[in-house]
N, C-alpha and C positions, 0 to 999 in steps of 0.2 A: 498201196498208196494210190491214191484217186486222184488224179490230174486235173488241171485247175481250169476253169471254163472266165476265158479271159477275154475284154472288148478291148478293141485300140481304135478310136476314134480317129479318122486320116482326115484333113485338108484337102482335096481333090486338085490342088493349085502343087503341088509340093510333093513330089517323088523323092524316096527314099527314106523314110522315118527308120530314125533307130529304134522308135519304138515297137516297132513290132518284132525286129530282131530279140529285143528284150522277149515281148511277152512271150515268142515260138521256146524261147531258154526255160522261162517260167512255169510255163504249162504241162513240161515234162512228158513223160508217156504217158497217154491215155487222156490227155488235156487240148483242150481247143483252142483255136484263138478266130473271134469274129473282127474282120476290118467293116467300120462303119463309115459313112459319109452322108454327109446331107447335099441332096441339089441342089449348090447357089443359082442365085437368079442367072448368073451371068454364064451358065454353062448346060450346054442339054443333057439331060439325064444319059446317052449313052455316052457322051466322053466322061462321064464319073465312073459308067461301068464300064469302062477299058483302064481306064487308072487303076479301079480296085483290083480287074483280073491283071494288071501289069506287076502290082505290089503282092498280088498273091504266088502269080506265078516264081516265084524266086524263093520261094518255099514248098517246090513241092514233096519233100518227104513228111511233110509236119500235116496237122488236122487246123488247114486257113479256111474260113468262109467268109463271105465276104455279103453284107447288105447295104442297099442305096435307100437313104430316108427320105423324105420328103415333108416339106415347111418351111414357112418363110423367116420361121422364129431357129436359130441355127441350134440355139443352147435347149430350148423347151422339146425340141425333137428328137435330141441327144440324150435327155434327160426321161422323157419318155418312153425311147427305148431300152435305156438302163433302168427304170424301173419295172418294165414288164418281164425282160427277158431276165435280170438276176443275177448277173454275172460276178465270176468270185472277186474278179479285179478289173477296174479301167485301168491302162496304160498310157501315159502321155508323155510325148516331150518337152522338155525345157524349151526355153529358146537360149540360154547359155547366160551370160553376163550383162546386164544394163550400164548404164552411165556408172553409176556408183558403185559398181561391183556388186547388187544383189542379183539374186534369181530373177529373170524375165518372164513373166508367163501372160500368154495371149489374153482378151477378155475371154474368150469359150474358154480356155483351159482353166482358167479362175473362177470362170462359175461353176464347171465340173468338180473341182477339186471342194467349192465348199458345199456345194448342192447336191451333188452325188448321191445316192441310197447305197452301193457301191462305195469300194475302199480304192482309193486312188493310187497307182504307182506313177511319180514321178521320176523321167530318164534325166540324168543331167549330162552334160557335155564333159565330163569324167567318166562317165558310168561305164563296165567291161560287160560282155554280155555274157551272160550269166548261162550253164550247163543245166540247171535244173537248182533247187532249193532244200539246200540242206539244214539251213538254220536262221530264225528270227531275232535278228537282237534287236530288246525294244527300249528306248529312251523314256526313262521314268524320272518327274519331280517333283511328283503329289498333287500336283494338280488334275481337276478333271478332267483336261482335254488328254493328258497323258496316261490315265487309266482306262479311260475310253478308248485309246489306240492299246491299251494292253488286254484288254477283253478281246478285240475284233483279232490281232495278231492269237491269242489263245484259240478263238474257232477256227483259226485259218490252219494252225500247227494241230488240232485234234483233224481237220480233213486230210493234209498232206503228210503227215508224221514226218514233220521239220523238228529238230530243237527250238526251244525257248530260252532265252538269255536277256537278262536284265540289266541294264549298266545306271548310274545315276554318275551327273557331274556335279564333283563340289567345285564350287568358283574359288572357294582360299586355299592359297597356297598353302596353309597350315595341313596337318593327319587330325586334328585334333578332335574332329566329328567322328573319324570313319568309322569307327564302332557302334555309336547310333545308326551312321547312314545305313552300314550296314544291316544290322538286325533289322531295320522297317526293312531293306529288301527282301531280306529273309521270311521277314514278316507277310510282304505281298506274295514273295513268292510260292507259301503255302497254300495261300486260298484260289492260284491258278490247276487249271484242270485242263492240259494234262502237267506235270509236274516242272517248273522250271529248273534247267538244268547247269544252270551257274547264274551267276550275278556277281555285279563287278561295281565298285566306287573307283571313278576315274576324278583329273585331277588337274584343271586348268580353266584359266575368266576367259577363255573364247571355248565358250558348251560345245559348237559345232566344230571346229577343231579336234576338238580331244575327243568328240564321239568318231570323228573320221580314220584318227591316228589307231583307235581302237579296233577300227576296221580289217584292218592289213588286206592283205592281197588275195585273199579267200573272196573267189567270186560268186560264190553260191550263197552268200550271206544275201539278207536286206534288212537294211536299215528300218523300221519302224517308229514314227515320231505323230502326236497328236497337233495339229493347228487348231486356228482360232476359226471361228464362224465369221459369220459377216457382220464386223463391228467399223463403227462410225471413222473415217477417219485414216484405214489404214489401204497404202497402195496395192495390197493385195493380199489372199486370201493365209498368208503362211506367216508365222512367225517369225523374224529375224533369222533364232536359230535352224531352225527347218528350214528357212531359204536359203541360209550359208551352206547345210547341212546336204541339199539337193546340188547346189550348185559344186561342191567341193567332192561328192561321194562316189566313192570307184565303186557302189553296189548301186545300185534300184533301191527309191527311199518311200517306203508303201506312210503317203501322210491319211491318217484318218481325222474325218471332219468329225464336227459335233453330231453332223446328221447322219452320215455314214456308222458312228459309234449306236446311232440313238435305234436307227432300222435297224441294225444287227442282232439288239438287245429285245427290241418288238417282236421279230421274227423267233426269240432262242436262240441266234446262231453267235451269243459273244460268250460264252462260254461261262464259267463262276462268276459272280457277283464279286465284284473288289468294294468294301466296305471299310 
């Protein structure tokens, strides 16, 4: 199994991210994790490199490195690094709850999460930290943002040899579908490479709910759900359910964007064609 070469983008204002506790769990053996930062105006380049050796040092049995970026543009140099260096996965925090009980996420986090080349994992203020990755269950509803996260999770599960798992939600309370729903699972789940090894119709009108319930207490799981791109209108990059779904999840919720889905597929790295 090949260990996952992971970036967690740090704040240099803010000590402690559980993100990177996550991604050391993630990366497993044989996997890396780079802590990034960019030099704000308002701090000289060596207090960012005592911050990152601070946040490093508190891992030293694991494979932490640690890079200082520089530019005035915080997200464009973020995003430049992640597009050169490749990494399997960004890691980032939530910030937990807003006014109305959705997901918080900074403007850099919300531009990472839809601008990414890179599949995003978001931490929520639930989330346990994770031993290593034993299996992907991914939220499928026939839409294209959610096969596009089912491609990206496919090449992530042929590098790490995670399982694959399917779950779809019906909103009606009625069984009366589950025999169609099921067969399309069945359906998709043939033309995945490497083989999906269960699929599930779950059963509830809050989606994120019942994908959470489905969860249980297995912390080596991650959650995998497709968002929206940057469409007119909305306060942040994630769908409803994917924002309940981060905000609520006792795993690491790996969202992939449309872009993230789109480079995966450029490069060969999303695995079978879902048609």
């Amino acid at each position: 199994m090949n260990g996952l070469q992971i970036l967690v983008p740090l704040d240099p204002t803010k000590l402690g991210s559980r993100a990177i506790d996550v991604a050391v769990g993630l990366a497993g053996s044989g996997g890396a994790v780079e802590l990034v930062s960019v030099t704000p105006a308002t701090l000289p380049g060596a207090v960012v490199d005592t911050f990152l050796t601070v946040e490093r040092e508190q891992f030293a049995d694991a494979d932490v490195r640690c890079r200082r970026l520089e530019g005035a543009d915080v997200v464009g140099a973020l995003l430049e690094h992640i597009a050169g260096t490749g990494p399997d996965l960004v890691v980032l925090d939530s910030h937990g709850r807003g006014p109305l009980g959705e997901l918080v996420l900074g403007s850099i986090s919300a531009d990472l999460v839809r601008s990414s080349h890179s599949p995003t994992v978001l931490v929520g203020p639930a989330c346990a930290i994770p031993s290593g990755l034993r299996q992907l269950t991914v939220a499928v509803d026939g839409s294209p943002d959610a096969l596009g996260a089912l491609q990206v999770a496919s090449r992530l599960s042929q590098r790490i040899g995670a399982a694959l798992e399917l779950v779809e939600v019906a909103e009606e309370v009625a069984y009366t579908g589950d025999v169609a729903e099921t067969a399309e699972l069945h359906r998709i789940a043939e033309l995945v490479d490497p083989p999906v090894r269960a699929w599930d119709v779950l059963h509830g009108r809050d989606v994120a709910k019942a994908l959470v319930g489905h969860l249980g207490r297995d912390r080596d799981v991650m959650l995998v759900v497709g968002s929206h791109g940057r469409s007119e209108g909305r306060p942040h990059p994630l769908g409803g359910t994917a924002a309940r779904a981060v905000r609520q999840s006792p795993v690491p919720v790996l969202v992939v964007s449309p872009e993230a889905a789109a480079d995966g597929e450029r490069r060969g790295l999303a695995g079978s064609s879902l048609t």
